[in-house]
ZADO-127685 format. One line per 5 residues: their letters; for each residue x, y, z of N, C-alpha, C, O, CB. Coordinates in steps of 0.05 Angstrom, whole numbers, plus 5000, padded with zeros to 4 digits. Glycine has a CB too. Example, Ala and Ser with C-alpha at 12.3 -4.5 7.8 and 13.67 -1.06 7.14 Angstrom:
AS) 5264 4886 5156 5246 4910 5156 5264 4934 5156 5285 4934 5169 5226 4911 5181 | 5257 4955 5142 5273 4979 5143 5258 5001 5157 5268 5023 5161 5282 4988 5114
This chain:
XXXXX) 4950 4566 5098 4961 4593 5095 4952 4610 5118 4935 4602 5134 4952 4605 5068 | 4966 4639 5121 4958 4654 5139 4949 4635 5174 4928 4635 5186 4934 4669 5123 | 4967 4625 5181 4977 4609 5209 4946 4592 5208 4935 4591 5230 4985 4633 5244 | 4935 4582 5189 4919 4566 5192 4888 4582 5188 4866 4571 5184 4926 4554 5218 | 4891 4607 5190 4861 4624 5186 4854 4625 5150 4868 4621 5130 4866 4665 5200
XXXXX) 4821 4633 5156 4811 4636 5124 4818 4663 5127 4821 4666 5102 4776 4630 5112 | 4825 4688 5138 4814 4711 5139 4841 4723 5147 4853 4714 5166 4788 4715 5158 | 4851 4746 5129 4872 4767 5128 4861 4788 5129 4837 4790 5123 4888 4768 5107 | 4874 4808 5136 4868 4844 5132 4904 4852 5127 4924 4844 5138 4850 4864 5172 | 4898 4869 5106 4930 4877 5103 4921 4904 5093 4898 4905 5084 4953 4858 5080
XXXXX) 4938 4929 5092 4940 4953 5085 4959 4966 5075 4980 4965 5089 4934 4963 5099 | 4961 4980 5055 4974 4989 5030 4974 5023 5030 4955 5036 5022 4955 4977 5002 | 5002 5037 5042 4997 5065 5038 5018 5077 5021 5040 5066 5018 4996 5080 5063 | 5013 5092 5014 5037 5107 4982 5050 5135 4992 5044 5154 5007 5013 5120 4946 | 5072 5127 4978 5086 5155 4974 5112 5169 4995 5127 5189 4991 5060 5175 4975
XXXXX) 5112 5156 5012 5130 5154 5035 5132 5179 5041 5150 5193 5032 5157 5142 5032 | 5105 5192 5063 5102 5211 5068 5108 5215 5098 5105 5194 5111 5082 5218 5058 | 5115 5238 5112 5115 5242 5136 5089 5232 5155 5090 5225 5179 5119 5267 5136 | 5071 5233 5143 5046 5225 5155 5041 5196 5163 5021 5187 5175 5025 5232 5138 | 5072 5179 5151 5061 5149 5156 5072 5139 5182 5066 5119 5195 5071 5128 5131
XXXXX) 5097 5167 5190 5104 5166 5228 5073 5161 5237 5069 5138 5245 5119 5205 5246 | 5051 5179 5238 5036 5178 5252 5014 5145 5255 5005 5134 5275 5026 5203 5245 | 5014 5141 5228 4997 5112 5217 5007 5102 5222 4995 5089 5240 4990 5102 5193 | 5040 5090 5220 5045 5074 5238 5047 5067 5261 5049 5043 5268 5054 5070 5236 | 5046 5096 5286 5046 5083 5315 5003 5082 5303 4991 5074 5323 5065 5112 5353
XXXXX) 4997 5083 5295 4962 5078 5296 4963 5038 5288 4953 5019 5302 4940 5104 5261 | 4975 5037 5267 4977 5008 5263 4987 4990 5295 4976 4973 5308 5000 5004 5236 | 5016 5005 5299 5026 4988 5310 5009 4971 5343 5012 4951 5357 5052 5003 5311 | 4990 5000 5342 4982 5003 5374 4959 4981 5382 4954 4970 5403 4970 5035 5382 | 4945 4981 5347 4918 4947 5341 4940 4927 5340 4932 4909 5355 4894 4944 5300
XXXXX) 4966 4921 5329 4976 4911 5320 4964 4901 5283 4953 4879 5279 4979 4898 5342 | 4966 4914 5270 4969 4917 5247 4988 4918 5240 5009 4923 5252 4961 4931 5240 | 4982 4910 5200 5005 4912 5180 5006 4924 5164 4982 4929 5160 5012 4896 5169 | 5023 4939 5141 5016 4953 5127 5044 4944 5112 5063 4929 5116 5007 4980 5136 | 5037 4959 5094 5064 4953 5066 5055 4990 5055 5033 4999 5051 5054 4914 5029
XXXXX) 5084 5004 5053 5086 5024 5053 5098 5026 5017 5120 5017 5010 5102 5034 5080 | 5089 5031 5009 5104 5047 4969 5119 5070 4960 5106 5090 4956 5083 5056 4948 | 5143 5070 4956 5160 5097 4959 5175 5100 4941 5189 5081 4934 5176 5101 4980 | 5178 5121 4929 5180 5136 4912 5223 5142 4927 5230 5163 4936 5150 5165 4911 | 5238 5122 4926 5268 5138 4925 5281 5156 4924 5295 5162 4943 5278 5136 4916
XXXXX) 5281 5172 4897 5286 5192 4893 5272 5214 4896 5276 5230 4878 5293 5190 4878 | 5254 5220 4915 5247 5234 4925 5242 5237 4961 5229 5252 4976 5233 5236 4908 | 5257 5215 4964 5263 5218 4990 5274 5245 5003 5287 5258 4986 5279 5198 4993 | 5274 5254 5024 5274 5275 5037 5267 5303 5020 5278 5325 5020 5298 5274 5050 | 5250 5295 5008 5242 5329 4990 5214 5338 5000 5196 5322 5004 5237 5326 4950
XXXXX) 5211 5367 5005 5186 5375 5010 5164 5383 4999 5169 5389 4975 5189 5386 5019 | 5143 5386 5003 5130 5399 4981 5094 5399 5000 5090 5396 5024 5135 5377 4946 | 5075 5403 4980 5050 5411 4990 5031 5397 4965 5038 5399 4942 5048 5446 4994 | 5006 5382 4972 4985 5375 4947 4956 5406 4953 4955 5421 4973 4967 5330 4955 | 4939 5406 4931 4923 5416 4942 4902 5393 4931 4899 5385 4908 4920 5446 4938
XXXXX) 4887 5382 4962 4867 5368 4956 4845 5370 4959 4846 5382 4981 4868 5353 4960 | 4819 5368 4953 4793 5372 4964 4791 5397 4977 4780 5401 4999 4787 5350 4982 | 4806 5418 4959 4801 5447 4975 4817 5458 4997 4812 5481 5005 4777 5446 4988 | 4837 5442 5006 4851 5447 5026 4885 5436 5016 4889 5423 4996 4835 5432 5052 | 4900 5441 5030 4930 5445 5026 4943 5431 5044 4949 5445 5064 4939 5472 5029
XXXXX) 4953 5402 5046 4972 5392 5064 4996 5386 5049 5000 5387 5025 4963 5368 5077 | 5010 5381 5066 5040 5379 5062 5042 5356 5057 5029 5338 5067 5059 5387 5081 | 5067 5353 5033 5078 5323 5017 5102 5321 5019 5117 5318 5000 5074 5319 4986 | 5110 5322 5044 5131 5323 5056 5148 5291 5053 5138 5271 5063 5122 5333 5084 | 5169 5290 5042 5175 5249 5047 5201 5250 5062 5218 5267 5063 5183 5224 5011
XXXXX) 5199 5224 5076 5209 5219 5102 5246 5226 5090 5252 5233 5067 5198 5181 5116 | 5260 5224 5107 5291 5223 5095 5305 5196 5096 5301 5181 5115 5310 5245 5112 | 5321 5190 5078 5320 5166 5059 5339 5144 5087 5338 5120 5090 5342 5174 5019 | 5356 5168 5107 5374 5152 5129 5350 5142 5148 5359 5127 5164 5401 5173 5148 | 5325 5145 5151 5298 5144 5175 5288 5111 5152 5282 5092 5167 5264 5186 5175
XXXXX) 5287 5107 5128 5268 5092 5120 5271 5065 5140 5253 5049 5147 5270 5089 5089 | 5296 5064 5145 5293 5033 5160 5269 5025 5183 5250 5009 5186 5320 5029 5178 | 5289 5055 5200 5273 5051 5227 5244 5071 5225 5231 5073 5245 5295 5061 5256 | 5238 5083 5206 5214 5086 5213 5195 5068 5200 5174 5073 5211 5209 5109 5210 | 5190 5047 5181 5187 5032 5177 5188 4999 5179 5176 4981 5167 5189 5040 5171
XXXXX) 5209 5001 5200 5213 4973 5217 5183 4957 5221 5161 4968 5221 5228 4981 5251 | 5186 4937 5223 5161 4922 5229 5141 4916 5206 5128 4895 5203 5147 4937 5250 | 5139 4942 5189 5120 4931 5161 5136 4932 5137 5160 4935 5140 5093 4951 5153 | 5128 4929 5115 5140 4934 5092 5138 4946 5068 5117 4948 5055 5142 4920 5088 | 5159 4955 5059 5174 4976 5046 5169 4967 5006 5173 4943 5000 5215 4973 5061
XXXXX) 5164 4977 4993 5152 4969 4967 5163 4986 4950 5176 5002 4962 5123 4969 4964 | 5164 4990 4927 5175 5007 4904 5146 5019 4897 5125 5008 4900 5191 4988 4876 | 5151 5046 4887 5129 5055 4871 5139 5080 4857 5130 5103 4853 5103 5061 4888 | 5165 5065 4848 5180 5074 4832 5195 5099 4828 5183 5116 4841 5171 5071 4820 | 5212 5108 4819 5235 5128 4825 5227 5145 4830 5233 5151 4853 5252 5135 4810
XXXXX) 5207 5169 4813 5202 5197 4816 5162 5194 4810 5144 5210 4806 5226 5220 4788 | 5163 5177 4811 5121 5177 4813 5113 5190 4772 5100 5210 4768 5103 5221 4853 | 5121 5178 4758 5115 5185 4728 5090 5159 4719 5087 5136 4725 5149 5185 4707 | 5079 5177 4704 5060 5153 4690 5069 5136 4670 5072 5138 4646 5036 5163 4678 | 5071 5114 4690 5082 5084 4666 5071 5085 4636 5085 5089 4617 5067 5049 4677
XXXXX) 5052 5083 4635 5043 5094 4597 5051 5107 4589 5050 5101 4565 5023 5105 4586 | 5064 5132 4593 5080 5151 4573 5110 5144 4574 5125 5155 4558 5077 5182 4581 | 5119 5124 4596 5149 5125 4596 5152 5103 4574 5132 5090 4568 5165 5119 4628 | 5180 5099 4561 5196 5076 4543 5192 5052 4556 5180 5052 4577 5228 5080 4538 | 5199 5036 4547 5200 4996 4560 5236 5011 4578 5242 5003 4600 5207 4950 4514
XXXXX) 5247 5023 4570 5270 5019 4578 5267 5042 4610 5272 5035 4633 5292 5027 4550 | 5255 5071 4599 5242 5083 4628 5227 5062 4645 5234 5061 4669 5220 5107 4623 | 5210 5049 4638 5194 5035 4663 5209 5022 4678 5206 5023 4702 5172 5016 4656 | 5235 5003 4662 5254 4974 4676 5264 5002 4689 5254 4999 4711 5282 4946 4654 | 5274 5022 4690 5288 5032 4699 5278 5044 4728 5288 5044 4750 5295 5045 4679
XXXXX) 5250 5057 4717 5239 5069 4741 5231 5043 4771 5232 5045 4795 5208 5087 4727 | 5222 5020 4752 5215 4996 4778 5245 4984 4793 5251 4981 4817 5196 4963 4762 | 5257 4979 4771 5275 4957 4778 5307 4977 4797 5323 4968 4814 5284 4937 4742 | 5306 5004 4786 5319 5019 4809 5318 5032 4834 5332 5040 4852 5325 5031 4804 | 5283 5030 4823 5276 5031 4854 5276 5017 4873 5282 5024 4895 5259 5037 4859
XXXXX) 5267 4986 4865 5274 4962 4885 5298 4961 4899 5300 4959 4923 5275 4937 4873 | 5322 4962 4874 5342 4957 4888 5359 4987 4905 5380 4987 4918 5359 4942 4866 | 5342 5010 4899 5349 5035 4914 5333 5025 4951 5344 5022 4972 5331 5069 4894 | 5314 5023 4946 5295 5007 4971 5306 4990 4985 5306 4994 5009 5273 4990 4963 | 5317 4972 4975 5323 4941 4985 5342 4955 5002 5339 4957 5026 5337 4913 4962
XXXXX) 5363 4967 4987 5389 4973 5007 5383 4994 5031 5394 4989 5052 5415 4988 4989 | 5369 5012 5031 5349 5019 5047 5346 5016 5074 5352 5031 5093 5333 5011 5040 | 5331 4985 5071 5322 4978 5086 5333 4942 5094 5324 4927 5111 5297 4987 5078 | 5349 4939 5079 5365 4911 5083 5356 4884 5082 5365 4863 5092 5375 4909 5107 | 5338 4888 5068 5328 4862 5060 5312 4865 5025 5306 4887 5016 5304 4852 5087
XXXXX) 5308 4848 5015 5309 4849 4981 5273 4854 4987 5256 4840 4997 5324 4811 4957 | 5273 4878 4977 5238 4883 4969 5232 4879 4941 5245 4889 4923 5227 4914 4975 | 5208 4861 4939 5191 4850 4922 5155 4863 4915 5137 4850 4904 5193 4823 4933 | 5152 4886 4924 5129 4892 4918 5124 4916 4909 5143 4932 4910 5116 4887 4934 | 5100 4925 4900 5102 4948 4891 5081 4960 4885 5067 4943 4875 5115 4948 4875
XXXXX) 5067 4987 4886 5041 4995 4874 5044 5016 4853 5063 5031 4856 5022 5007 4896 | 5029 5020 4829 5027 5026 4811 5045 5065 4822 5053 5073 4844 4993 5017 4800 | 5045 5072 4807 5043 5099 4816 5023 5117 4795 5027 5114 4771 5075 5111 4818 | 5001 5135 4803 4988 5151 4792 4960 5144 4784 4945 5159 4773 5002 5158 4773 | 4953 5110 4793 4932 5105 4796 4925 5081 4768 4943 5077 4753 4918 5134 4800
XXXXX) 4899 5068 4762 4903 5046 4748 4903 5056 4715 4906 5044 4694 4879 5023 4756 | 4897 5083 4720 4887 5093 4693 4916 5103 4677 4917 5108 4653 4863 5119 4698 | 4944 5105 4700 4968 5110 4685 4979 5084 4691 4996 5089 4709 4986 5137 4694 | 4980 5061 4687 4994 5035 4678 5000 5037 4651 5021 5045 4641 4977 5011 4682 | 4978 5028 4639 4985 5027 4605 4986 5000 4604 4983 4990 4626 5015 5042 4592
XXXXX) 4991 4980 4579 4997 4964 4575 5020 4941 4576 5019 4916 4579 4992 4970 4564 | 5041 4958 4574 5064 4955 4565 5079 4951 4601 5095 4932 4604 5073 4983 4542 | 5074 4967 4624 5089 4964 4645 5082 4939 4661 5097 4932 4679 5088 4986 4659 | 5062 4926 4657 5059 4894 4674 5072 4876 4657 5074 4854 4669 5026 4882 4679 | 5080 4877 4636 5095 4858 4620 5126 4860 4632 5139 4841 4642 5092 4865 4586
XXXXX) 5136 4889 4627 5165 4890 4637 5161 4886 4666 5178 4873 4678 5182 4919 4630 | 5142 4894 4678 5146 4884 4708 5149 4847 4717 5166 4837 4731 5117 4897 4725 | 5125 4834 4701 5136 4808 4708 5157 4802 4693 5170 4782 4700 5119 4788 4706 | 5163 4814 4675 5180 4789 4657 5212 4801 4664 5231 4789 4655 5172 4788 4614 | 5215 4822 4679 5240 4839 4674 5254 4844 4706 5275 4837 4715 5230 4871 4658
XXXXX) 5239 4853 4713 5243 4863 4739 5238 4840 4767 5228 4818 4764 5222 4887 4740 | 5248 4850 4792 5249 4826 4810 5220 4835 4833 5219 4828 4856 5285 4824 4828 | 5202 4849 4822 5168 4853 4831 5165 4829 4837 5183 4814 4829 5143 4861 4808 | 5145 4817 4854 5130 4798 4851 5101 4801 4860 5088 4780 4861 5143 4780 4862 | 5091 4820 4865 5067 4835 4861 5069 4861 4855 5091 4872 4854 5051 4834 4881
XXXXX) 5039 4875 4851 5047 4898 4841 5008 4906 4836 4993 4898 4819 5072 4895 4810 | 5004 4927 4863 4976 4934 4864 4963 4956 4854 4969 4978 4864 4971 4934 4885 | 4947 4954 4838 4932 4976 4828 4915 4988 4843 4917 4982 4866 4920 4971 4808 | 4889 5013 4834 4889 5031 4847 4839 5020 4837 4817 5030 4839 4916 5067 4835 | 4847 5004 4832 4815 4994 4829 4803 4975 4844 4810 4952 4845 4808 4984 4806
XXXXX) 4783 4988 4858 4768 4975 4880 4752 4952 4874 4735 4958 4857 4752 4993 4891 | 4752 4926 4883 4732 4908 4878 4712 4905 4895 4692 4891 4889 4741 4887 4874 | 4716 4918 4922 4695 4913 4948 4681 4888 4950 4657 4883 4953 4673 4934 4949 | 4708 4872 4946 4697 4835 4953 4729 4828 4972 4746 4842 4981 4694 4806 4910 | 4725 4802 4972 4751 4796 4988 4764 4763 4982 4779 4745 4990 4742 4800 5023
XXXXX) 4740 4772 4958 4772 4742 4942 4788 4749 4925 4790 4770 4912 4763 4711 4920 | 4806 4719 4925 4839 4723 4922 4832 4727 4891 4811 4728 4878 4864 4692 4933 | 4860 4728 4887 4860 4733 4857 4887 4722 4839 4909 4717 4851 4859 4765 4854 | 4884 4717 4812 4903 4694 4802 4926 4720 4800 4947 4715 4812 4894 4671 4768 | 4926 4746 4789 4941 4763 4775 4956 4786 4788 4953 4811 4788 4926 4772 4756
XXXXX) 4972 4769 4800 4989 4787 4830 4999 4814 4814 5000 4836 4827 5024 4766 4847 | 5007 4811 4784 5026 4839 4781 5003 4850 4766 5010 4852 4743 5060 4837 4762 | 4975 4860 4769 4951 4873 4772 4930 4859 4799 4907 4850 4799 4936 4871 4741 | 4944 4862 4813 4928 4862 4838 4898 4886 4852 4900 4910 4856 4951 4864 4856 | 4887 4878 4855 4865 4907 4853 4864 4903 4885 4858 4882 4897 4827 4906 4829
XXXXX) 4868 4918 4892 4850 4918 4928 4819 4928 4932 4804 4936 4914 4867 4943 4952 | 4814 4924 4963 4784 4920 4965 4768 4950 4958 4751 4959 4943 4776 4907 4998 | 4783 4958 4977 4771 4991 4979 4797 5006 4987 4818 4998 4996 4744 4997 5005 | 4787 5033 4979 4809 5054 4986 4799 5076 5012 4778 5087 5008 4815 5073 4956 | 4809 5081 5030 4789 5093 5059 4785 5110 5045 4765 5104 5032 4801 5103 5092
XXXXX) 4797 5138 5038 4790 5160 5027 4767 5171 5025 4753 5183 5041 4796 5160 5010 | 4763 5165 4995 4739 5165 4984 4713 5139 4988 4692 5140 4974 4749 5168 4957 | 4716 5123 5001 4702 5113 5008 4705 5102 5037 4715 5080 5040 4699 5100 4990 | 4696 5119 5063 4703 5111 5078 4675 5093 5080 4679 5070 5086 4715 5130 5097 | 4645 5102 5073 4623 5094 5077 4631 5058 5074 4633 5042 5093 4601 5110 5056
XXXXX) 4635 5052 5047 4644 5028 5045 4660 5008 5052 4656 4984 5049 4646 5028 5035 | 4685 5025 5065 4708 5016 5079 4694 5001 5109 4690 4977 5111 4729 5044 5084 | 4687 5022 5131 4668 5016 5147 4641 4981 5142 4639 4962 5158 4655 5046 5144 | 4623 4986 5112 4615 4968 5118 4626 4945 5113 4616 4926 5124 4597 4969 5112 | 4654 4938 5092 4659 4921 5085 4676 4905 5108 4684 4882 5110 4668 4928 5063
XXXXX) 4678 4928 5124 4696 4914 5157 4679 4906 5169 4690 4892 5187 4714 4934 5180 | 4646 4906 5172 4638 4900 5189 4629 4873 5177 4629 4854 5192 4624 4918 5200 | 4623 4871 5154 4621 4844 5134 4633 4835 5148 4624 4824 5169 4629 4840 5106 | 4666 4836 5139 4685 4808 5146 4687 4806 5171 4697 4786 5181 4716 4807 5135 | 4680 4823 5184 4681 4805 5216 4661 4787 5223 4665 4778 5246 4680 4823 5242
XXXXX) 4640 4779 5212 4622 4762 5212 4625 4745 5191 4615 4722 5194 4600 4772 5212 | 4639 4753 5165 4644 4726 5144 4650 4691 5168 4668 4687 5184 4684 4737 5121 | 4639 4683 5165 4650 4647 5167 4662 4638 5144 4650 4623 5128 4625 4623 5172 | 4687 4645 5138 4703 4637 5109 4709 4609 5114 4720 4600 5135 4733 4655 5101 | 4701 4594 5090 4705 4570 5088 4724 4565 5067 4732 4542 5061 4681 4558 5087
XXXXX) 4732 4592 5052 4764 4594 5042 4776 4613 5045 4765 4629 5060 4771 4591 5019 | 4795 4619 5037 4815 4646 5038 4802 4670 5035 4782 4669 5021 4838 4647 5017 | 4809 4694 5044 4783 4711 5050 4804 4735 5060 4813 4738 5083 4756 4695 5076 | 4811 4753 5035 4832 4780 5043 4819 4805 5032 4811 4809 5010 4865 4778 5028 | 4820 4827 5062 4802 4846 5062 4825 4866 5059 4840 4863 5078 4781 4848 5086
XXXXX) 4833 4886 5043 4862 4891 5022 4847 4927 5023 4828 4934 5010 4865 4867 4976 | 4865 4944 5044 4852 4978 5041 4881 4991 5032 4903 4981 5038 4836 4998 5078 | 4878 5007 5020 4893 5026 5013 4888 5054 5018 4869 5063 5030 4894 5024 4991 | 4913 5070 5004 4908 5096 5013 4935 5118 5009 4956 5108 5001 4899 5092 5044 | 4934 5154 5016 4952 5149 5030 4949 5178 5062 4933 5196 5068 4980 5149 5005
XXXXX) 4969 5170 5072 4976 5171 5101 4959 5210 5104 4944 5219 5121 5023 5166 5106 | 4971 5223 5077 4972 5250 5087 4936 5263 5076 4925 5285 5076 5004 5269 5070 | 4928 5237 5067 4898 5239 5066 4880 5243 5085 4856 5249 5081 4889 5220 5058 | 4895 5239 5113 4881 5236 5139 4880 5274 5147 4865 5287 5162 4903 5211 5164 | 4903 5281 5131 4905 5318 5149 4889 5333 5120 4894 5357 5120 4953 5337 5157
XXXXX) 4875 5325 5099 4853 5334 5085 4831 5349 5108 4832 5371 5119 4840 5307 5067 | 4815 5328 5110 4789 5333 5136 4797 5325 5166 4777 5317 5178 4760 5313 5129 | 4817 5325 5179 4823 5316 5197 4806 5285 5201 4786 5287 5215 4821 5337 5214 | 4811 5262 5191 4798 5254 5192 4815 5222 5208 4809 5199 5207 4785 5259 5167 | 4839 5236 5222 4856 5210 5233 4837 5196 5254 4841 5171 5258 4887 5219 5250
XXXXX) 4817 5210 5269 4811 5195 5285 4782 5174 5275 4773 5158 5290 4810 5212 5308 | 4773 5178 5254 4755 5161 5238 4777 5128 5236 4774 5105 5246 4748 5180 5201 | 4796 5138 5223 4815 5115 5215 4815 5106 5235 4798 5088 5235 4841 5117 5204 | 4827 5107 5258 4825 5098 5287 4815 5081 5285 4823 5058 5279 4815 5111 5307 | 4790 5089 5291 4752 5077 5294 4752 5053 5277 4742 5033 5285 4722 5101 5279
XXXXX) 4762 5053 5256 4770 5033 5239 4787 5005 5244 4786 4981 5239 4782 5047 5222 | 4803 5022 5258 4835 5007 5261 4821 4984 5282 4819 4959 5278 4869 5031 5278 | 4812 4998 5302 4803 4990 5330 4791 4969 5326 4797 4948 5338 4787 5008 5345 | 4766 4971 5304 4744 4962 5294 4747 4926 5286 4736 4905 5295 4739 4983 5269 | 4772 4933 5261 4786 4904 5249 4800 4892 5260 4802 4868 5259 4800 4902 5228
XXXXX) 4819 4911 5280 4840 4885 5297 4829 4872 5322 4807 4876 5332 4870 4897 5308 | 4851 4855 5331 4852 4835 5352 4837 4809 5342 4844 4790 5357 4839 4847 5377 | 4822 4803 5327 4797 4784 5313 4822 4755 5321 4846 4757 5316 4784 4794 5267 | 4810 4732 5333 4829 4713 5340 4828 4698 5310 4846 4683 5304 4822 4694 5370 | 4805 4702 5293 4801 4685 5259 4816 4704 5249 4830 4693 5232 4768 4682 5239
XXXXX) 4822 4725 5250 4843 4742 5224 4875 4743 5225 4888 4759 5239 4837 4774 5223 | 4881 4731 5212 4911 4737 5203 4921 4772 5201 4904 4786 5189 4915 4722 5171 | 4936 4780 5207 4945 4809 5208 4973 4810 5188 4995 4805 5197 4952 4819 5242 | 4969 4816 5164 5001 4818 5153 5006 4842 5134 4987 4857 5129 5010 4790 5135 | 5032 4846 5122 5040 4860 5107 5029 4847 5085 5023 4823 5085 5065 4867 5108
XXXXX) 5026 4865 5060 5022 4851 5028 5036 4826 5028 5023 4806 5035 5035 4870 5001 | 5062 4825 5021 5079 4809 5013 5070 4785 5028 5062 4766 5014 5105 4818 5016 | 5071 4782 5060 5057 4765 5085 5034 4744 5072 5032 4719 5074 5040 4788 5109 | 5017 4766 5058 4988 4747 5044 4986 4745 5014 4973 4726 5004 4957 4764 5052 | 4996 4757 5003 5007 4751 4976 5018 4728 4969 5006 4715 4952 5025 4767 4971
X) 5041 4719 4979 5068 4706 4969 5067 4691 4990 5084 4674 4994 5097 4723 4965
């Protein structure tokens, strides 16, 4: 797997915000991958979060840009309007995943299969990983809980990634410097998340950088989208 390497890095950002123009020329420039999660029906709408005391814009990209501004990585569901799967029906959830895929797919012209929770692990519920595998055309589907390890895992439609930069950049940092010294003698995927407009909180794009810089080029690491190391 992964062209013969033990060792992947892949990255996971939500919400299909204006801010992921900028992350992606940052990916593209290490050569990095990322798999982007978007919300359809709210494509080209504006708006503002207030986070950590400060006010950035939640601005999402417009629905005719998703191709080409997303060319090169990949494009995921995270479902129609961003509602918490636990309060919706079995019939809202098929509805919210499985129209968003196929709102996505056409999109972007090729059939997307992945997807991240929307609202974090604590609004899943029970009931939406059942209709997701058994219903819908998902074939992963990542939650929002950190394991800060970097083995694989059997349960693709609860996938947990490693760390999230955000709130833990401290850990993010050491866990990159880990795997660049791991000698994996098996499969070995170092899985960050996030999202894009987190970086104009504390100005903190050029940390990520430092990061980016940090994990790529490695001739042992595989570089892919989710789906790439997943599936």
């Amino acid at each position: 797997m992964w062209n013969k390497k033990n060792k992947a890095v892949t990255f996971s950002y939500d919400d299909g915000v204006t801010q992921d123009i900028r992350l992606i020329e940052m990916f593209n420039k290490y050569g990095l991958k990322c798999t982007f999660n978007i919300n359809s029906e709210t494509l080209g709408k504006g708006g503002y979060l207030d986070r950590e005391g400060e006010r950035v814009n939640h601005i999402k990209v417009n629905p005719e840009d998703v191709k080409s501004i997303y060319a090169g990585h990949e494009v995921a569901v995270h479902t129609l309007t961003h509602p918490a799967l636990r309060d919706c029906s079995p019939d809202e959830i098929f509805r919210q995943v499985e129209q968003d895929r196929i709102n996505l797919s056409e999109l972007v012209g090729y059939e997307v299969v992945g997807m991240a929770y929307p609202g974090g692990t604590g609004c899943i519920g029970d009931i939406a990983p059942k209709i997701i595998r058994e219903k819908t055309g998902v074939k992963y589907a990542r939650t929002t809980t950190s394991t800060y390890n970097f083995d694989l895992q059997q349960d693709l439609i609860l996938f947990n990634p490693t760390v999230h930069h955000n709130t833990e950049w401290d850990a993010m940092f050491s866990l990159g410097r880990k795997f660049l010294q791991l000698e994996a003698d098996k499969p070995q995927l170092f899985y960050i998340w996030g999202h894009a407009y987190e970086f104009d909180i504390h100005d903190t794009w050029d940390r990520m950088e430092k990061f980016c810089k940090m994990i790529s080029g490695q001739d042992d690491i595989f570089y892919g989208t989710n789906k790439e190391v997943l599936l």
